[in-house]
C-alpha positions in Angstrom: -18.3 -15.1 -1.8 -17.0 -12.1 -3.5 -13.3 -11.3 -3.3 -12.6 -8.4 -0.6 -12.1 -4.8 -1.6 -8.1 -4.9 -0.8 -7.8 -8.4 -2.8 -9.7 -6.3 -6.0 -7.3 -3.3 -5.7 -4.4 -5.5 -5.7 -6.0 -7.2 -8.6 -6.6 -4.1 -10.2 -2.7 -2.6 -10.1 -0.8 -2.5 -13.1 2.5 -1.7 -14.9 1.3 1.8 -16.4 3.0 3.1 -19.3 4.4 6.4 -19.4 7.3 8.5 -20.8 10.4 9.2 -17.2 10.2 12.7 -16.9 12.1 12.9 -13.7 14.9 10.0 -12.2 15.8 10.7 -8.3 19.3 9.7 -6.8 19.7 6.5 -4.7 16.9 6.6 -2.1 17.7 5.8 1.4 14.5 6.1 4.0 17.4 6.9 6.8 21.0 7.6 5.5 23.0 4.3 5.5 25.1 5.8 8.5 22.2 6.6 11.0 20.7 3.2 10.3 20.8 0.3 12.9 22.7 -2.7 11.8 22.0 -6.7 12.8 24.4 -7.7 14.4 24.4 -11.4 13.5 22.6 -12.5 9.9 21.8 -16.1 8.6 20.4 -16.1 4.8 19.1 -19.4 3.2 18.1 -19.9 -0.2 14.8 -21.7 -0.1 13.7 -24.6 -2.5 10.3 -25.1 -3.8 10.2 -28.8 -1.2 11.4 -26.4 1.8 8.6 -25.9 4.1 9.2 -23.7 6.5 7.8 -22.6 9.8 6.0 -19.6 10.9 7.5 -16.6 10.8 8.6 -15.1 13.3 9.8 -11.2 15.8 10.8 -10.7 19.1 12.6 -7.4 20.4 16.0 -7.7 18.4 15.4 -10.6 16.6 14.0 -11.5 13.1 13.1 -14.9 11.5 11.5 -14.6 8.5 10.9 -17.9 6.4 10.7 -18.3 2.7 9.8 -14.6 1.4 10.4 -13.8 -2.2 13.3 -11.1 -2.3 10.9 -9.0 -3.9 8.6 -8.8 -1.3 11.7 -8.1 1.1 12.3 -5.2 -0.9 9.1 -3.6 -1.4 9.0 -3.8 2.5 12.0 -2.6 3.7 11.6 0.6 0.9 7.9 1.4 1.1 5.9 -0.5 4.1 8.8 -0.5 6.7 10.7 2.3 5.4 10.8 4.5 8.1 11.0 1.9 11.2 7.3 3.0 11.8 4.0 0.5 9.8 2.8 2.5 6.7 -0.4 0.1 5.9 -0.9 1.8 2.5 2.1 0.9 1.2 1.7 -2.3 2.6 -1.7 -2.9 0.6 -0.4 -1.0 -2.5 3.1 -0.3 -2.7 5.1 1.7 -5.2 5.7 -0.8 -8.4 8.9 -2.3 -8.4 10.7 -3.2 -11.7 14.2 -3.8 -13.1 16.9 -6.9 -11.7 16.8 -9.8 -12.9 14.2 -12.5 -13.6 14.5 -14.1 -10.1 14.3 -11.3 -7.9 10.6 -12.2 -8.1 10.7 -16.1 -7.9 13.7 -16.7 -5.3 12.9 -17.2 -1.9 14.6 -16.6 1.2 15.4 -17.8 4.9 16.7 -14.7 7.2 17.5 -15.0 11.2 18.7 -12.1 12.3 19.8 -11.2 15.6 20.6 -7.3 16.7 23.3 -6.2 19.4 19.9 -4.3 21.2 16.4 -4.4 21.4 14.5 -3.3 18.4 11.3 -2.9 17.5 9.8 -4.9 14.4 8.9 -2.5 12.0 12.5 -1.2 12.4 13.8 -4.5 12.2 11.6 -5.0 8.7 12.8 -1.7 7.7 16.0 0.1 7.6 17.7 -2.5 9.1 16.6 -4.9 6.3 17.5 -2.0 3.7 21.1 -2.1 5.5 21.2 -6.0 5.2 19.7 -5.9 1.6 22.3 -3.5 0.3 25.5 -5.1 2.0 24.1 -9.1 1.3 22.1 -8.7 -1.9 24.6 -5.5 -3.2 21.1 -4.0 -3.9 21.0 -0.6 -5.3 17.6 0.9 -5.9 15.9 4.1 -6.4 13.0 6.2 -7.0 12.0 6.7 -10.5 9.0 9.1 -11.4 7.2 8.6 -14.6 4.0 10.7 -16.0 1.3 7.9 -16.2 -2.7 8.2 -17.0 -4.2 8.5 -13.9 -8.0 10.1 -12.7 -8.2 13.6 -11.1 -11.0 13.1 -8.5 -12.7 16.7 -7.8 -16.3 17.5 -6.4 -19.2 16.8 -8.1 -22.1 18.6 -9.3 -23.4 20.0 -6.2 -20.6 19.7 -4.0 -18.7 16.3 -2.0 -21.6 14.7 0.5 -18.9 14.0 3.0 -19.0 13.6 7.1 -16.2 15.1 9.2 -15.2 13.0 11.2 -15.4 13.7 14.6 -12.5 13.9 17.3 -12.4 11.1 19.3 -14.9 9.0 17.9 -12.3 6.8 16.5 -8.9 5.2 17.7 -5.7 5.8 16.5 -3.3 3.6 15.8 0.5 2.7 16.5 2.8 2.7 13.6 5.1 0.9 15.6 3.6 -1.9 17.1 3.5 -4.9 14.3 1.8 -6.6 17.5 -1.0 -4.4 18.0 -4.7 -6.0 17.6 -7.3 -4.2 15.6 -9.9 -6.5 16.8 -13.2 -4.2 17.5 -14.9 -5.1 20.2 -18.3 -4.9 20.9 -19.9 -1.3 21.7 -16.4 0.1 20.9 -14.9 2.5 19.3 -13.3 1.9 15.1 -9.9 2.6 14.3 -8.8 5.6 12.8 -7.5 4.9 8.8 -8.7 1.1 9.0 -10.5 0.5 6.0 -13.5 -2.5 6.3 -15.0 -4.1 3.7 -17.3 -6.8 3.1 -20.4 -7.3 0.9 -24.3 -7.3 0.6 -25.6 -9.2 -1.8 -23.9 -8.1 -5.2 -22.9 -5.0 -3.5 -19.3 -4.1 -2.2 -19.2 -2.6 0.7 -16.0 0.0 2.0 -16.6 2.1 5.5 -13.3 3.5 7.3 -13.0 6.1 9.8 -10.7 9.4 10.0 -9.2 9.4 6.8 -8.3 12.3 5.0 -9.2 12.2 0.9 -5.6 12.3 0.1 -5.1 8.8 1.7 -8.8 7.5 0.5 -7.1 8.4 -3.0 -4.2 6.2 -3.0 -6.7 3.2 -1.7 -8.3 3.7 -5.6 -7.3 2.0 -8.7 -10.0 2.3 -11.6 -9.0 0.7 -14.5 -5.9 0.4 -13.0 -5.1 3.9 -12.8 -3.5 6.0 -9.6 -6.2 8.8 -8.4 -5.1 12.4 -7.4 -7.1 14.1 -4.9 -7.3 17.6 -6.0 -11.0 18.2 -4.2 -9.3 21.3 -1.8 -10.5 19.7 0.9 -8.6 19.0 4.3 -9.1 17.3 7.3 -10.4 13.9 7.7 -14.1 11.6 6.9 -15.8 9.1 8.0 -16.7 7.1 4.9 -19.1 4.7 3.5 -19.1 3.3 0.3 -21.6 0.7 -1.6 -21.3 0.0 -5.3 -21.2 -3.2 -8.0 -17.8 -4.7 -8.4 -18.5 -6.2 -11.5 -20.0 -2.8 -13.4 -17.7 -1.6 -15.9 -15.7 1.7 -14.4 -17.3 4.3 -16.4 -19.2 7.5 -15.3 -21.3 10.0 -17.7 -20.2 13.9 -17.2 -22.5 15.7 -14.6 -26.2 16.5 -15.2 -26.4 13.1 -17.6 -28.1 10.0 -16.7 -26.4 7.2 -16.6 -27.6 3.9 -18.7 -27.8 1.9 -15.3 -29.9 4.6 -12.9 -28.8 2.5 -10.0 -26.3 4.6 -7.5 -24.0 1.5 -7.5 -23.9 0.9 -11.1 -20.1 1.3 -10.9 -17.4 2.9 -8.4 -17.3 6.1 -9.9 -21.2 6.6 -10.3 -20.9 5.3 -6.7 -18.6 8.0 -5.6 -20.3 11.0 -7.6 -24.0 10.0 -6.3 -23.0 8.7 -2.9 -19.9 10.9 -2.1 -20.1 14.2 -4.4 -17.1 13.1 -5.5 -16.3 12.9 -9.6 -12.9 11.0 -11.1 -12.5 12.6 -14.7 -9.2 10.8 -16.6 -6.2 12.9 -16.9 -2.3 13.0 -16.5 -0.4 12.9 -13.7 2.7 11.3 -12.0 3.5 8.2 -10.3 6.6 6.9 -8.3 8.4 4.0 -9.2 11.0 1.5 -7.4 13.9 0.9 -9.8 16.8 -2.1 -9.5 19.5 -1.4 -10.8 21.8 -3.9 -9.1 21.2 -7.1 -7.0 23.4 -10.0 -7.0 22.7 -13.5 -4.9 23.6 -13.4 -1.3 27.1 -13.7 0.1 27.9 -16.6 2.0 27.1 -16.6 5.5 
């Protein structure tokens, strides 16, 4: 079986080089004072014969087993960040680089208890940015850098694009961690829930009320960022087919390409199946910089 479309895009993200053209201050997603604080905090260093249980959330508390500080961090500052679910950032959060060598191999026990009932994505956010920064002494920020990236624009002939319309799709909760997305049958999709599968050689992507500024940050050719600068608003229903393995390539418009098949790659895919064209270019990207973390204080 073919690895799924959000296991490729992982796959496909890389360190991109590029020249800082802009450094932010010290980015808090709340300011440190507005932020609920845990009231009670456990922190265990994990070693590679721990195995610990499940995970797991309940209103005001937190047990989270054996997570790799780095993937607390890229949590509580991109997924979490705003005590509501971003599932973008989830699948493809901002890079993270700078700390030391262990910030991506040291693993971590945390119970957490706080004075009130809270939901999880709060918890998992600025509360674990609060608990990060007094524990860890984390400082991090935002660092933007001019990268290679792909301009995606309409096509020759304009995008071949369905609106999509009102209703027809569910939205969901940012806050709820516990909220199923489980279709059932003759129901309705969820809004800005990407599926994906395959037929045959093909991949397959369809998702529902998304606007092409999100369906952007989903790609990665080559390992590159994509800016949407079609002009268009509002949101799409849209299916995708094309050849994972074809090499990510697409002739200018009006020009054949060598394989005539529409899913010779994703971007003849996108030009012939969406009206939509990714030409390479410069643009800029966000990174997440460390430039502190120390081990934990003692309990």
């Amino acid at each position: 079986m073919r690895p799924s479309l959000f296991r490729r895009f992982v796959r496909m993200q890389r360190r991109l080089p590029g020249t800082a053209i802009c450094v932010v201050s010290f980015l808090h997603a709340l300011s440190a004072q507005d932020r609920p604080k845990f009231e009670v905090v456990s922190i265990k260093e994990c070693t590679n014969a721990d195995r610990p249980p499940p995970s797991t959330s309940s209103p005001g508390r937190l047990g989270l087993s054996c997570w790799p500080l780095s993937r607390l961090i890229a949590e509580a500052y991109e997924t979490f960040a705003t005590g509501k679910v971003d599932p973008l950032k989830f699948l493809f959060p901002r890079p993270l680089e700078g700390g030391p060598a262990w910030v991506n191999s040291a693993r971590y026990s945390i119970d957490a208890k706080a004075e009130g009932p809270q939901s999880g994505a709060m918890m998992r956010g600025p509360m674990m940015q609060t608990l990060l920064e007094d524990r860890f002494q984390l400082k991090i920020r935002r660092e933007t850098r001019e990268v290679p990236v792909y301009i995606m624009t309409g096509a020759k002939g304009g995008p071949k694009l369905h609106r999509t319309v009102e209703g027809s799709c569910n939205p969901v909760d940012p806050t709820d961690l516990t909220q199923s997305l489980k279709i059932l049958p003759g129901g309705k999709p969820w809004c800005l829930v990407p599926t994906n599968g395959s037929k045959g050689p093909l991949m397959v992507f369809d998702v529902h009320g998304m606007t092409l500024d999100t369906f952007s940050n989903l790609l990665r050719p080559d390992g590159r960022p994509v800016i949407n600068r079609t002009g268009l608003s509002g949101a799409y229903d849209i299916h995708l087919e094309w050849e994972s393995d074809a090499p990510t390539s697409s002739p200018p418009d009006g020009v054949a390409a060598s394989d005539p098949s529409p899913h010779a790659s994703i971007m003849v895919a996108m030009r012939e199946q969406l009206g939509l064209r990714l030409e390479p270019g410069k643009g800029t990207r966000e990174f997440l910089m460390i430039d502190r973390v120390e081990k934990p204080s003692r309990n």
